[in-house]
C-alpha positions in Angstrom: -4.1 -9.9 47.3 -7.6 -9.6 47.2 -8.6 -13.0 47.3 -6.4 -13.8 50.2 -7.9 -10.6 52.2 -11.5 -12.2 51.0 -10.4 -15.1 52.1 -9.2 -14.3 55.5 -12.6 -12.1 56.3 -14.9 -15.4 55.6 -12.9 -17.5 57.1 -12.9 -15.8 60.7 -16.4 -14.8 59.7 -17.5 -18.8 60.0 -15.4 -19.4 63.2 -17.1 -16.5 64.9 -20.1 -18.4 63.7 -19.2 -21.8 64.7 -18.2 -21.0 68.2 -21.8 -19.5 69.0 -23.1 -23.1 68.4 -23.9 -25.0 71.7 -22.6 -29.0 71.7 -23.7 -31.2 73.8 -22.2 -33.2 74.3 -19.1 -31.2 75.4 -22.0 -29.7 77.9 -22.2 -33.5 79.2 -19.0 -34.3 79.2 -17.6 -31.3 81.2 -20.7 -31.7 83.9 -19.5 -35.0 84.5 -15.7 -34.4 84.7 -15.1 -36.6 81.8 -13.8 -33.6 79.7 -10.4 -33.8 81.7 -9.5 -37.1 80.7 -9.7 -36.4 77.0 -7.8 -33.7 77.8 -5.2 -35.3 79.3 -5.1 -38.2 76.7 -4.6 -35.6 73.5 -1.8 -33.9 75.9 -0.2 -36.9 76.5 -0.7 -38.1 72.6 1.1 -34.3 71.7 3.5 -34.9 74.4 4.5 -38.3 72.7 4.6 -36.9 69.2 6.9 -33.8 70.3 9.1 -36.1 72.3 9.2 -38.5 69.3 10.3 -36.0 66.9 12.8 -34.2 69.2 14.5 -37.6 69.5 14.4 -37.7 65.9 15.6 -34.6 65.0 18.2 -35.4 67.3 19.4 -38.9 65.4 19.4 -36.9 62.0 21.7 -34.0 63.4 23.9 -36.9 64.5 23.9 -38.2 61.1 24.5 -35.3 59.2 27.6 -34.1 61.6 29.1 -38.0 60.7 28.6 -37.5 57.4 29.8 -34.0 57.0 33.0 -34.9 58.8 34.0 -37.3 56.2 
């Protein structure tokens, strides 16, 4: 229990530290306007893969409710 409570304290400890950090090129990017477009390309990639596994789920619930049935 202690590890994991050691853990959790240095591992929020080096986001807080990471997220002070200035990048660059996200600076350029968003003063520009090209920050939307990657944006909008991972949404859509997310947007595919959620899609892609709903229909998935959907084909093994099919399955399963043929199989069971016999």
């Amino acid at each position: 229990m202690k590890k994991a409570f050691a853990f959790i304290i240095l591992l929020f400890s080096s986001l807080h530290s990471f997220s002070q950090s200035q990048v660059e090129m996200a600076d350029g990017m968003r003063s520009s306007g090209k920050i939307y477009v990657v944006v909008g390309g991972l949404i859509t990639i997310l947007l595919g893969i959620l899609l892609f596994l709903i229909l998935i789920d959907k084909k093994v619930r099919d399955i399963e409710k043929r199989i069971n049935k016999k």
